[in-house]
C-alpha positions in Angstrom: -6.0 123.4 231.3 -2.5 123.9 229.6 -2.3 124.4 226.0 0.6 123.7 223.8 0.0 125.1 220.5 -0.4 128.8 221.2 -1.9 130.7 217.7 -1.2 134.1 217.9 -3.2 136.8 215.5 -1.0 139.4 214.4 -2.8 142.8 213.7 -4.4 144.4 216.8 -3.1 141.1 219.0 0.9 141.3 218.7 1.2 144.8 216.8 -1.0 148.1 217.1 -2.7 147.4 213.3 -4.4 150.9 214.3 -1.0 152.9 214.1 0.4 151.5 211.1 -2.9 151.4 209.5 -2.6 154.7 210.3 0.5 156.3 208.5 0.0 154.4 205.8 -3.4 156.0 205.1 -2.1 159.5 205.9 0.8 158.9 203.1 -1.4 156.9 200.4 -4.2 159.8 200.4 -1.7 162.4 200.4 -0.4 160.7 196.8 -3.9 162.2 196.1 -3.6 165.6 197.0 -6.3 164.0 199.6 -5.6 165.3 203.1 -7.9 163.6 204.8 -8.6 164.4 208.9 -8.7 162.2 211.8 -12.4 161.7 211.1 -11.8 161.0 207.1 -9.2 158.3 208.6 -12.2 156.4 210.8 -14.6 156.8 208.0 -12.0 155.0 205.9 -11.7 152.4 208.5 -15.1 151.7 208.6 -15.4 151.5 204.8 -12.2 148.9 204.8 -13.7 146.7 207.6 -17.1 146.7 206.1 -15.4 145.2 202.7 -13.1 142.8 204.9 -16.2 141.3 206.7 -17.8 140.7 203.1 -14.5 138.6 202.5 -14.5 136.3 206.1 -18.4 136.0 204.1 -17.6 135.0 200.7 -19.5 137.8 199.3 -16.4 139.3 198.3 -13.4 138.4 196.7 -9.8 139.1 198.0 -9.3 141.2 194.9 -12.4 142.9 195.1 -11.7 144.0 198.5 -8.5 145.6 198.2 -9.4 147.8 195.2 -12.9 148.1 196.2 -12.5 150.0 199.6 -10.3 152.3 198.2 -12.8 153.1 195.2 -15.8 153.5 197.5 -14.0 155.8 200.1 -12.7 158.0 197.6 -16.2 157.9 196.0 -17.4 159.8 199.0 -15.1 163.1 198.1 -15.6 163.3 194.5 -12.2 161.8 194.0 -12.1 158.6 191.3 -9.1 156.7 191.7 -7.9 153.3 190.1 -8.6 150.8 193.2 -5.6 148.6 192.3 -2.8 151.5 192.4 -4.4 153.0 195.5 -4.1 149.4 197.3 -0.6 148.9 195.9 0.5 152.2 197.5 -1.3 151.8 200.5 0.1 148.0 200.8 3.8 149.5 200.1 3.4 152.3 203.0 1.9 149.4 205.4 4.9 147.4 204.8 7.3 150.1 205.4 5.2 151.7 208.6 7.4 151.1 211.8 5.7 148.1 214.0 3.9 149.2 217.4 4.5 146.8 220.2 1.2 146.7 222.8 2.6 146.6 226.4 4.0 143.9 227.4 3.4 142.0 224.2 7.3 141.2 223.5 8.1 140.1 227.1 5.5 137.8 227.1 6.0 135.4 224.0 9.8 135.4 225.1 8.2 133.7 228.1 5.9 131.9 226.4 8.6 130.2 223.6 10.2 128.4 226.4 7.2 125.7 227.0 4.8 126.8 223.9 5.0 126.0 220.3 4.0 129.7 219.1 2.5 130.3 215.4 1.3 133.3 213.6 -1.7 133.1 212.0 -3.4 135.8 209.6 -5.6 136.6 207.4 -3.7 139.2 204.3 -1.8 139.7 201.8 1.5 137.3 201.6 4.3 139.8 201.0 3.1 142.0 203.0 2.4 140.6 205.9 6.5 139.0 205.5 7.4 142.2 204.6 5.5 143.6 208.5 7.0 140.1 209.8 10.3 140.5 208.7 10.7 143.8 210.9 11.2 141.2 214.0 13.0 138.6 215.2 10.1 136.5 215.2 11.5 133.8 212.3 13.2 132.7 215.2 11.0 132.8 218.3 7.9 131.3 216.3 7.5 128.0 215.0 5.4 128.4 212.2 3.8 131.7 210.4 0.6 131.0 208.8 -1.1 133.8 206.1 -4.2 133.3 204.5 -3.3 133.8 200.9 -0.8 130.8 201.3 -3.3 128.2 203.0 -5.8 129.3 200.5 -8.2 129.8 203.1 -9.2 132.9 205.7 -10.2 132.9 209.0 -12.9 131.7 210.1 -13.0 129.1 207.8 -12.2 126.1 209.3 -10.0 124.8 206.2 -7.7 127.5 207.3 -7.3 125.9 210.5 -7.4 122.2 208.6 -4.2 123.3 206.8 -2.3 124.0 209.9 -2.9 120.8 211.9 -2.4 119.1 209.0 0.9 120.8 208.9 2.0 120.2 212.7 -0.5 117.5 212.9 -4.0 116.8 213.6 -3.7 115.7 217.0 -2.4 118.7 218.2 -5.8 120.2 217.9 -7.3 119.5 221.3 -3.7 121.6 222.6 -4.1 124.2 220.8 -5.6 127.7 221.7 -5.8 131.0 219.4 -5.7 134.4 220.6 -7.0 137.4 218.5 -8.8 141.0 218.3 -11.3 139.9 216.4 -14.6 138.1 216.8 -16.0 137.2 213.8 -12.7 136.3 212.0 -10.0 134.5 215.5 -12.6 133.6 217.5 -15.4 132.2 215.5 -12.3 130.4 213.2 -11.2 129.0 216.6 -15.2 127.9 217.4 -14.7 126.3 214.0 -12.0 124.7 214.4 -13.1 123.1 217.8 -10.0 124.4 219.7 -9.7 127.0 222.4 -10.4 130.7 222.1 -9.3 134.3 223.7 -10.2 137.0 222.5 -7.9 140.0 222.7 -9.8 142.8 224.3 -7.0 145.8 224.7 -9.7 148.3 223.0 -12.4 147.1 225.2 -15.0 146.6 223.1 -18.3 145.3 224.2 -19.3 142.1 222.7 -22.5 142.9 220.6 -22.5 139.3 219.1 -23.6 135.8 219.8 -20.0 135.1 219.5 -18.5 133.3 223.0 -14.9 132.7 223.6 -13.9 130.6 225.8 -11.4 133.4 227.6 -11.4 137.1 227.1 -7.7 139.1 228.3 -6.8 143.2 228.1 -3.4 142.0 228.2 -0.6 139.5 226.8 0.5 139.1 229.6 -2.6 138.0 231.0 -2.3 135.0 228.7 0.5 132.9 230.5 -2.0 131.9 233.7 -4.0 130.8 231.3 -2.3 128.5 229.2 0.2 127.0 231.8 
């Protein structure tokens, strides 16, 4: 089947989220005098995905979250630190990090533009996912960017999707495919939604869930035979 409306998750689908994520950890904790190692970084990564899952489940608030994670890591080195400031820095260092293409990632949605509509859709903070955004060209190659804190609504809610169809119209649904790293928040918001789903395997990850997408790729570039 062809699809149309291509929706395109951002972090850990277009960019490498793990490399910015990253550098701006490094410099945040530093601010500190917290010089964290490789394995401080994944235990801190564990800690932040732990509170964003508590979000996709409404048992946590958006502001919660972002001071939250940084209070509870810290917490684990004796080191108290005002949540809000450490998420502002962090945030501000995320913004600034240099973007991390996967392979292949650019050369496909050049080919894609030509017979897709594209949109970006994402779950984060506003300015700085524009901020992350603004670094390419993609104002330009994509027809719409969607973030969660302007619909209202997060994926996998399926009022997240509601707001975009009822922004490039509802019967664009059944055309429409999304493609994302992430199983409980692109693929199970697709499932939601009732459209088409990939999932974005380039960590190859083993699928411990009940979660089923419809088509699973390593690769971007993997994505054109399906959707043409």
């Amino acid at each position: 089947m062809t699809y149309k409306n291509i929706f395109l998750d951002f972090d850990d689908t277009i960019v490498d989220f793990f490399d910015a994520e990253e550098k701006a950890f490094y410099n945040m904790a530093h601010q500190y005098h917290h010089f964290p190692s490789e394995k401080d970084f994944l235990h801190f990564r564990k800690v932040n995905q732990a509170h964003w899952e508590a979000f996709q489940q409404n048992k946590l608030t958006k502001e919660q979250v972002l001071s939250h994670r940084f209070i509870n890591y810290f917490k684990d080195y004796q080191i108290e630190v005002n949540g809000k400031e450490a998420d502002e820095i962090f945030r501000d260092e995320l913004a600034k990090a240099p973007l991390k293409f996967f392979d292949h990632t650019i050369q496909t949605i050049e080919q894609l533009q030509h017979n897709h509509c594209l949109y970006i859709v994402t779950n984060g903070v506003t300015i700085t996912q524009q901020r992350r955004i603004a670094q390419t060209n993609f104002n330009e190659i994509f027809d719409g960017i969607f973030i969660s804190e302007q619909t209202g609504y997060q994926k996998p809610m399926p009022e997240f999707f509601d707001y975009i169809f009822e922004k490039i119209g509802e019967n664009e649904r059944e055309q429409s495919i999304i493609v994302g790293d992430s199983l409980t928040s692109d693929i199970m918001g697709g499932l939601n939604a009732n459209i088409a789903t990939c999932w974005f395997n380039k960590r190859n990850k083993i699928n411990q869930t009940d979660i089923q997408p419809h088509y699973e790729i390593s690769d971007l570039s993997e994505l054109i035979d399906i959707v043409e």
